[in-house]
C-alpha beads as a LAMMPS data file, in Angstrom:
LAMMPS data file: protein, C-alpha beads

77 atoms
76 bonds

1 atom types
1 bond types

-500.0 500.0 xlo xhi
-500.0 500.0 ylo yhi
-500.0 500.0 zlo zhi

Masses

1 110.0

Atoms # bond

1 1 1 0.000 0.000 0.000
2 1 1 0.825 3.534 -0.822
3 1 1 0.985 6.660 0.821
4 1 1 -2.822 7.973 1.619
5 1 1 -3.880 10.577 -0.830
6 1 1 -5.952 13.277 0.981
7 1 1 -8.885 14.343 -0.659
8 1 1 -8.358 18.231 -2.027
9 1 1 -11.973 18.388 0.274
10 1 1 -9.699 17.364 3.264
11 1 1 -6.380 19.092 2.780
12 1 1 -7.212 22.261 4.799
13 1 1 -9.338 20.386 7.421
14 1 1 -6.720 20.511 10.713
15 1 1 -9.598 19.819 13.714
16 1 1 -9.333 15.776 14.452
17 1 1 -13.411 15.467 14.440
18 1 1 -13.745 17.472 11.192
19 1 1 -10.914 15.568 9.395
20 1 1 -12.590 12.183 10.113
21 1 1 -16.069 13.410 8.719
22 1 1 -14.449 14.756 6.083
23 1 1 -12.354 11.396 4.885
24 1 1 -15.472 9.899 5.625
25 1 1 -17.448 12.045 3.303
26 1 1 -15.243 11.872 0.397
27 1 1 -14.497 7.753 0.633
28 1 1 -18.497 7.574 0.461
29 1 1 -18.788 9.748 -2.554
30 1 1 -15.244 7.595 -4.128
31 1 1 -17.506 4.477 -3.866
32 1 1 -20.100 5.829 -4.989
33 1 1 -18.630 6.713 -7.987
34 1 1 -16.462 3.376 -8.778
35 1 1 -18.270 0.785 -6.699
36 1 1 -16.540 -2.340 -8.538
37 1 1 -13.213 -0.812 -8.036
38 1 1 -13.755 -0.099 -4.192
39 1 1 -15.197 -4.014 -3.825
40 1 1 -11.714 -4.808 -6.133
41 1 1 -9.425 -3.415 -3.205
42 1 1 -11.229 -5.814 -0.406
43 1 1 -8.796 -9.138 -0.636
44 1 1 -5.628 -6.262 -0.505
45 1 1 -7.531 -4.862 2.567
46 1 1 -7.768 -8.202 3.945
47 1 1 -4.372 -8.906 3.160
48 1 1 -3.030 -6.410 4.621
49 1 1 -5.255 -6.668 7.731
50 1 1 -5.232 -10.563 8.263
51 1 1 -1.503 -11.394 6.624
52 1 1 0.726 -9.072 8.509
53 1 1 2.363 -11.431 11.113
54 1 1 5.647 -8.729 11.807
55 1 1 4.434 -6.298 14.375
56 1 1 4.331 -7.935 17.227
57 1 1 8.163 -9.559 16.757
58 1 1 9.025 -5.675 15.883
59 1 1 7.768 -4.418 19.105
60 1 1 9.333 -7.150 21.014
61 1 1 12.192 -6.940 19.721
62 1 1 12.354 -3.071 20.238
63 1 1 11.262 -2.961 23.483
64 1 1 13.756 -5.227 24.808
65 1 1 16.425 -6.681 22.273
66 1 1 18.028 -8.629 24.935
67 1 1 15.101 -10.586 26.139
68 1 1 13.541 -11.337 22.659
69 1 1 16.245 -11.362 19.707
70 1 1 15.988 -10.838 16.605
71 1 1 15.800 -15.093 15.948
72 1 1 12.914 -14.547 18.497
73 1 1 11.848 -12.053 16.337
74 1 1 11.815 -13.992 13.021
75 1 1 10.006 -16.995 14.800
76 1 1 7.473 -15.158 15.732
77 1 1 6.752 -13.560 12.587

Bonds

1 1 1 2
2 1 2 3
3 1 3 4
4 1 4 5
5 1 5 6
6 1 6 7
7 1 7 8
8 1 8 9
9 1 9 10
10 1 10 11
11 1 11 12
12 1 12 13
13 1 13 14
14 1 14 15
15 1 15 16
16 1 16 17
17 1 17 18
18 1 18 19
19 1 19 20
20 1 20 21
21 1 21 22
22 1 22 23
23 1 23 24
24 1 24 25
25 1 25 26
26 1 26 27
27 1 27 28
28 1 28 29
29 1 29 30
30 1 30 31
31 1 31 32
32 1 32 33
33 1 33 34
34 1 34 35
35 1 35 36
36 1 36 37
37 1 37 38
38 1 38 39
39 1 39 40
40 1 40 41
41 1 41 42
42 1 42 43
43 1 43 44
44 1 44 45
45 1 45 46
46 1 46 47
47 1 47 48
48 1 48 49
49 1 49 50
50 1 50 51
51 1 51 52
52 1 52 53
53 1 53 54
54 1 54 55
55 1 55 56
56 1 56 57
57 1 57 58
58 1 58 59
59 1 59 60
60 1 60 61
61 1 61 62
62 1 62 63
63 1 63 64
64 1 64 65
65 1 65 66
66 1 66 67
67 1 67 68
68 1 68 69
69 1 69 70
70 1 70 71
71 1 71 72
72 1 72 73
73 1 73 74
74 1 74 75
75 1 75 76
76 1 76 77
């Protein structure tokens, strides 16, 4: 995955709140337009979301190198 593109809509939008409505806003009217193409990117999304196995042996391994090397770290993952 990429970096995230912000929405020209969003790009002057600092407040937290109003940020989230606004990516909210402009994703709904993005699948709106290109349905298929949004219901295209769902195995990536669950890729990404279900395949990822690396984080936790990163944190680990950051947190305390001595206790959980990097083998520890590769095993995990």
């Amino acid at each position: 995955m990429g970096p995230v593109d912000v929405p020209e809509a969003c790009r002057t939008v600092w407040d937290e709140a109003e940020k989230d409505a606004c990516f909210a806003r402009e994703a709904r009217r993005i699948i709106a337009r290109a349905p298929g193409r949004w219901l295209g990117l769902v195995p990536a999304r669950l890729a990404a979301t279900f395949d990822y196995a690396g984080a936790p042996g990163f944190y680990l391994h950051e947190s305390n190198p001595e206790a959980f090397d990097e083998r520890a770290k590769v095993r995990l993952g």
